[in-house]
C-alpha positions as CSV (number, residue, x, y, z in Angstrom):
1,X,0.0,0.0,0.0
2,X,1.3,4.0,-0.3
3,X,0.8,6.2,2.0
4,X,0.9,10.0,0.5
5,X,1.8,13.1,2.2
6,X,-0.5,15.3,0.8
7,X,0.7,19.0,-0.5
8,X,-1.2,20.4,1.9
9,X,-0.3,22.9,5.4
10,X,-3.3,22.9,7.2
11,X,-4.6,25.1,10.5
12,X,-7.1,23.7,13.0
13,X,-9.4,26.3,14.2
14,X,-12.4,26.6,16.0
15,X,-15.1,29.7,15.8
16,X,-17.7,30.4,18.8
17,X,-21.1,29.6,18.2
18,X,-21.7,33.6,19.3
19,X,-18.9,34.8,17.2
20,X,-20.3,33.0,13.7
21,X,-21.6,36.3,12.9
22,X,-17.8,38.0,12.5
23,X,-16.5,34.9,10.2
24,X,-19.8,34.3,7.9
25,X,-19.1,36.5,4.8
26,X,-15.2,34.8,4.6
27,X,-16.6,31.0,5.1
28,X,-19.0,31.9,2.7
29,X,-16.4,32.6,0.2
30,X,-14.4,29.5,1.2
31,X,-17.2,27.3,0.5
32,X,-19.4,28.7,-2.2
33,X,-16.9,31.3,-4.2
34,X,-13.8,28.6,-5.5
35,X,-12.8,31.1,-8.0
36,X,-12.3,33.5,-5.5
37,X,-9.8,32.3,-3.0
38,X,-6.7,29.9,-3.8
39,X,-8.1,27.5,-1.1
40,X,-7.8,24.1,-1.8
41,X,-8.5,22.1,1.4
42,X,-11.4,23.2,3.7
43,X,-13.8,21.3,6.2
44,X,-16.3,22.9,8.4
45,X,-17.9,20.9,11.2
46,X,-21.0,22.1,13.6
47,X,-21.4,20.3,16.7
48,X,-23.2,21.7,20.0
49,X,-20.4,23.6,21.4
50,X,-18.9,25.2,18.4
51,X,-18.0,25.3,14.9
52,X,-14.6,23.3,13.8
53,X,-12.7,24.8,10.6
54,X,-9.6,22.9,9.3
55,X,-8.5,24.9,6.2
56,X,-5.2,25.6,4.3
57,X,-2.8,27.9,4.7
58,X,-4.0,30.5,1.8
59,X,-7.8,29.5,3.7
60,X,-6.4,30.5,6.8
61,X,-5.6,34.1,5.3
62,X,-9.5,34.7,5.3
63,X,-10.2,34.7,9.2
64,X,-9.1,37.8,10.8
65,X,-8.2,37.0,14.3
66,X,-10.6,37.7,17.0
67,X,-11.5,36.8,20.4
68,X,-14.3,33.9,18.9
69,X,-11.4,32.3,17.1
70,X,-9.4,29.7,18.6
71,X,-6.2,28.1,16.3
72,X,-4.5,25.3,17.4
73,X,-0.8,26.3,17.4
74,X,0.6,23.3,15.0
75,X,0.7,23.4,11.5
76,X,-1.1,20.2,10.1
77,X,-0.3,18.2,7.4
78,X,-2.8,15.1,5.6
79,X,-1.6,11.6,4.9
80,X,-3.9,9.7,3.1
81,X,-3.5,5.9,2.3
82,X,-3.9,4.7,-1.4
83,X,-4.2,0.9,-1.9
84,X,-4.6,-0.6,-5.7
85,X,-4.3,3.1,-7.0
86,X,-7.4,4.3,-5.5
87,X,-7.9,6.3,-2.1
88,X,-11.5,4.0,-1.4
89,X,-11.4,0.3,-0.7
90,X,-12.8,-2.5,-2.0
91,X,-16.5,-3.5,-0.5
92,X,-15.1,-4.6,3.1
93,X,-14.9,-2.8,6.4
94,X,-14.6,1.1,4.8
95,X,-13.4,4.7,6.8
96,X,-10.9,4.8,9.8
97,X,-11.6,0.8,10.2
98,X,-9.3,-0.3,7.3
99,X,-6.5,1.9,8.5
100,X,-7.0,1.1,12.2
101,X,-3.9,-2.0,12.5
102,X,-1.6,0.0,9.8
103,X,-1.5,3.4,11.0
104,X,-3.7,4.6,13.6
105,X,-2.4,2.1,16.0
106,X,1.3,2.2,15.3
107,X,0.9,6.3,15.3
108,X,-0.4,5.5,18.9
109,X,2.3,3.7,20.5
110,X,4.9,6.3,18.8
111,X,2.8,9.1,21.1
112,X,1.6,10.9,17.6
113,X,-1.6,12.6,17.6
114,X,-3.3,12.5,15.3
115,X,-6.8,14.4,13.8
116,X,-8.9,12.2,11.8
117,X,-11.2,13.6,8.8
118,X,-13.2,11.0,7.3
119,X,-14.8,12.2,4.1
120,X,-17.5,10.5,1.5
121,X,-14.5,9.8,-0.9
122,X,-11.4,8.8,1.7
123,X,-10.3,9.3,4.7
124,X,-7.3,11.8,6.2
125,X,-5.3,11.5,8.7
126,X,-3.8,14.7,9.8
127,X,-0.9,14.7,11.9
128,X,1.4,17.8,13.3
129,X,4.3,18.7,10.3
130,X,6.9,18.1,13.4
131,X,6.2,15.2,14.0
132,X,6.7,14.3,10.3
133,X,9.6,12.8,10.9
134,X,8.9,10.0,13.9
135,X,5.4,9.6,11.2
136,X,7.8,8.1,8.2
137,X,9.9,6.4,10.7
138,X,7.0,4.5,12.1
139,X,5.3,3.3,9.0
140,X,7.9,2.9,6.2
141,X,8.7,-0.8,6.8
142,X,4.3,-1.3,5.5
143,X,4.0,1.8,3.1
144,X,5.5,2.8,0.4
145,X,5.7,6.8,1.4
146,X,5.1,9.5,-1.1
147,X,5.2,13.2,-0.6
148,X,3.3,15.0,-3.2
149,X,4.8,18.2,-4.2
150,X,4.1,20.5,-7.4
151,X,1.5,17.7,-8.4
152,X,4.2,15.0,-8.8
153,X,4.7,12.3,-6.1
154,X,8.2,11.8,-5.1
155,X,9.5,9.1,-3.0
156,X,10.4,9.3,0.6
157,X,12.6,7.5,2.4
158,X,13.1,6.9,6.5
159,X,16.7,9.2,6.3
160,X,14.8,11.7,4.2
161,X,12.9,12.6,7.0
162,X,14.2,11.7,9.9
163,X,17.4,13.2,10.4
164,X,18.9,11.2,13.0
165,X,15.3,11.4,14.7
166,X,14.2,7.6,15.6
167,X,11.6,8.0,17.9
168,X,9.8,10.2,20.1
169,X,11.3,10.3,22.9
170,X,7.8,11.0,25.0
171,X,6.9,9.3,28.5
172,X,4.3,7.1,27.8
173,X,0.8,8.2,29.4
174,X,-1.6,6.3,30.8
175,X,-4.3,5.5,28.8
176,X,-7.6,7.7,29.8
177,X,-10.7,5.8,29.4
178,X,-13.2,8.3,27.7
179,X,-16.8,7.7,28.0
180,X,-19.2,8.0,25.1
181,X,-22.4,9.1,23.8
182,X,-24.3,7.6,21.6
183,X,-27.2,9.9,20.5
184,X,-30.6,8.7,18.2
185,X,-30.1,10.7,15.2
186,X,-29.7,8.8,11.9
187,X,-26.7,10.2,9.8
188,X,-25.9,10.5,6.2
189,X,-22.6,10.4,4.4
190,X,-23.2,12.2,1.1
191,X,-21.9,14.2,-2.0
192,X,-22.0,16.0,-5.0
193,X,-21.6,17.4,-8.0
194,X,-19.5,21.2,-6.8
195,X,-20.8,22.3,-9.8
196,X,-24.2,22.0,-8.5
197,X,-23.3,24.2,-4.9
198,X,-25.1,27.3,-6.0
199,X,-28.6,25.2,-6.7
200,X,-28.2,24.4,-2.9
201,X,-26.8,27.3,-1.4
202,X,-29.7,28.7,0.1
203,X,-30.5,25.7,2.1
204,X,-26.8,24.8,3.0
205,X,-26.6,28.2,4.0
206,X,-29.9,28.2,6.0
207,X,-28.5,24.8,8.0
208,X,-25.3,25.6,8.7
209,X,-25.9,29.8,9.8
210,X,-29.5,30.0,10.8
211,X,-30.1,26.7,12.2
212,X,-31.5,26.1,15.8
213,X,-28.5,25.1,17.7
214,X,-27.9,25.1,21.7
215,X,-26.2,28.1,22.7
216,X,-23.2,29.0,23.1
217,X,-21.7,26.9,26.6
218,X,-24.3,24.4,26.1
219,X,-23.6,21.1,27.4
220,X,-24.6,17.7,26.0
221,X,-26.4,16.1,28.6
222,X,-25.9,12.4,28.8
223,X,-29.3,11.3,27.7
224,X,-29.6,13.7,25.2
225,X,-31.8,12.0,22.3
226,X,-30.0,13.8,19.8
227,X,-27.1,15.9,18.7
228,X,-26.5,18.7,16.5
229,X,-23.8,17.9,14.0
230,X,-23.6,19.0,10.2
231,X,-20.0,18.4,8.6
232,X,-19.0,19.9,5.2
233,X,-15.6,19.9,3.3
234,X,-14.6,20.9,0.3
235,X,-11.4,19.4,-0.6
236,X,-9.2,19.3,-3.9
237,X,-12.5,20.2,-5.7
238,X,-14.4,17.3,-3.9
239,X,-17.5,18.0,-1.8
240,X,-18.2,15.7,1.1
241,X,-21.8,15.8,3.7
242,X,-22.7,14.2,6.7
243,X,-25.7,15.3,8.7
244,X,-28.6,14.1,10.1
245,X,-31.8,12.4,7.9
246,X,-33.8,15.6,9.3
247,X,-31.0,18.3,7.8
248,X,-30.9,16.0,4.7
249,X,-34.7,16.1,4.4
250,X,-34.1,20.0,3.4
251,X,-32.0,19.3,0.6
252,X,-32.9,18.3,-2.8
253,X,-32.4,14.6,-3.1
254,X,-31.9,14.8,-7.1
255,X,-28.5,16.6,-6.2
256,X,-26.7,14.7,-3.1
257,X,-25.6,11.3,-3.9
258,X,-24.7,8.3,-1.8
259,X,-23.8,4.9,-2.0
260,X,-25.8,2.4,-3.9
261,X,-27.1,0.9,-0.5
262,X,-28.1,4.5,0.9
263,X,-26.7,3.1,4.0
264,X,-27.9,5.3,7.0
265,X,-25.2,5.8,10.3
266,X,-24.9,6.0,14.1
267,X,-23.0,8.5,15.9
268,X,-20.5,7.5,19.0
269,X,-19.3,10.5,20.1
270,X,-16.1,10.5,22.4
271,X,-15.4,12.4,25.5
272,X,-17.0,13.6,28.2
273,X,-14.5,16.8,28.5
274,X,-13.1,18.5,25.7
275,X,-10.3,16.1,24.6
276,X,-7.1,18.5,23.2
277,X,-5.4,18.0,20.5
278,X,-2.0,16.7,23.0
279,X,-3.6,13.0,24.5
280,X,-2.6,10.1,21.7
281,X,-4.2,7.2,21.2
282,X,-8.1,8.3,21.8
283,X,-8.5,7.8,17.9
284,X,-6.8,3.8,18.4
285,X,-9.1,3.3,21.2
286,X,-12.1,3.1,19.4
287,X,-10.8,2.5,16.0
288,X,-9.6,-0.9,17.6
289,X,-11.7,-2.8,18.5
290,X,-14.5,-1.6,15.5
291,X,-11.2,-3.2,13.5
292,X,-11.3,-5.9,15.5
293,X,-15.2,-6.6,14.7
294,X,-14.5,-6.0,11.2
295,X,-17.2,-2.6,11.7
296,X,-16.8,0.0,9.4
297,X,-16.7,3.5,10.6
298,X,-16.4,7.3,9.3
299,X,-14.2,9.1,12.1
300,X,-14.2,13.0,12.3
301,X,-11.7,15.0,15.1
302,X,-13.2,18.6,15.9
303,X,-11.9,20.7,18.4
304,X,-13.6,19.8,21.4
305,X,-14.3,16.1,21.1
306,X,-14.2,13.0,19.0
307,X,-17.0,11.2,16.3
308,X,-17.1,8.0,14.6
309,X,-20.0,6.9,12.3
310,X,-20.7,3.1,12.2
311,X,-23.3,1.2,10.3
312,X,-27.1,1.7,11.8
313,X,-27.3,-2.2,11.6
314,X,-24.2,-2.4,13.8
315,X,-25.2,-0.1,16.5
316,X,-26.0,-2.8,19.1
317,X,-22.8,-5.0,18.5
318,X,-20.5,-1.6,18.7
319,X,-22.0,-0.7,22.1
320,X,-21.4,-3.8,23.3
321,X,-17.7,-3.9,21.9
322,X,-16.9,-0.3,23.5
323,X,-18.6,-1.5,27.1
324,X,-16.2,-4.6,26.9
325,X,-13.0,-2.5,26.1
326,X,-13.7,0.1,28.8
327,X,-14.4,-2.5,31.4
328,X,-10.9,-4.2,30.3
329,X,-9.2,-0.8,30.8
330,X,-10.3,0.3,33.9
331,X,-10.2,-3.0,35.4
């Protein structure tokens, strides 16, 4: 299999739900105007507390600093995982699943964090440009590593990288046992056409600006029934959607496309306290075991916590995987 380095320096950011006002007309613009801004890789993810923005560097230029922007400090940069010359799989276990025993884990017991952005068309892992280095050196005995630059793809080796630099060096933390959520709403991973953004612009912007959302501080209580979360990105010209079968229901269905099964997903969301972007491993612990079960599963990383998407049909089984782990690891 290759693993790519994308061409790609990317900011993780995060905009108050109070503050959306101040950064509308410039997200906008990222999403709806292509021809007018050089951006090439943006994501925008609303969940109850906030609104999670992971964008390019020219993106980045388009958010003026204020006091309802938080950036994560790091510079970012995508690998992505390409096996028979295509970024999707075959018809087996799909999303963070088939990449769980490979990389996620591996990236784990090296102490990398990494921030997961599972899209309709592949998945990316993001991990921090300095720890590039300790990345290559972890997985270049099972990939063959390639870093794109200029459009071309040009081989990387272990000494290319590394500089002397074997491993991390870090203490290794105790594993922190994070509970989950697992709210009612059905979820839909869909696309389409960019082409055809404009014919749904009024609704997209409707959802994602003017929706009803908790305010601002709101906590998720634990038996909340159901979550606010509505996820686009926009990335080398590709348009990914995941929301909720009521947000979809506003949409024209002629223009979003999913797959042939028009499979329909559960949410388990991860963390009971913001998680930070420092802790490694939180991605491994649930990616595990879903690997283990041979349970597909869409992961996204936002600022404040965790969320993977597993088939509807295997709701009860992942429950009952993620009760057994956490009753291993605190025993």
């Amino acid at each position: 299999m290759d693993l790519h380095i994308l061409d790609h320096r990317l900011r993780v950011t995060c905009i108050s739900k109070s503050g959306l006002e101040h950064y509308t007309h410039p997200l906008i613009k990222l999403i709806f105007l292509r021809n007018r801004t050089r951006c090439k890789f943006f994501s925008l993810t609303e969940t109850p507390e906030n609104y999670t923005v992971v964008l390019d560097e020219e993106g980045f230029k388009e958010l003026q600093p204020s006091e309802h922007l938080q950036v994560e400090g790091s510079t970012w940069l995508p690998l992505n995982v390409v096996s028979n010359g295509n970024a999707s799989s075959s018809s087996q276990a799909v999303g963070v699943t088939k990449i769980a025993k490979s990389v996620i884990a591996p990236l784990a017991e090296q102490h990398v964090s990494v921030f997961m952005l599972s899209t309709y068309q592949t998945d990316f892992i993001l991990v921090r440009e300095k720890d590039l280095s300790v990345v290559v050196e972890t997985l270049v005995e099972e990939f063959n590593i390639f870093r794109e630059e200029g459009g071309e793809s040009v081989p990387v080796h272990s000494q290319d990288a590394c500089n002397g630099l074997q491993r991390n060096g870090r203490e290794v933390p105790h594993a922190t046992v994070h509970p989950v959520l697992i709210p009612e709403n059905q979820f839909c991973v869909m696309s389409l056409d960019p082409d055809t953004l404009p014919a749904i612009a009024t609704t997209l912007i409707d959802v994602l600006f003017y929706s009803n959302s908790p305010k601002e501080g709101a906590s998720v209580d634990q038996d909340m029934e159901c979550i606010k979360f509505f996820s686009f990105s926009l990335i080398d010209g590709y348009v990914s959607l995941v929301m909720d079968t009521e947000a979809q229901r506003q949409f024209p269905a002629d223009l979003l496309f999913t797959s042939s099964s028009g499979e329909l997903w559960r949410m388990v969301r991860i963390g009971g306290q913001p998680l930070g972007f420092d802790e490694c491993g939180i991605v491994a612990q649930i990616s595990q075991p879903l690997a283990d079960s041979d349970i597909s599963a869409y992961y996204i990383s936002t600022f404040s916590f965790d969320h993977a998407l597993v088939p509807e049909e295997d709701i009860v089984s992942v429950t009952e995987v993620l009760r057994a782990q956490r009753k291993d690891m605190s025993s």
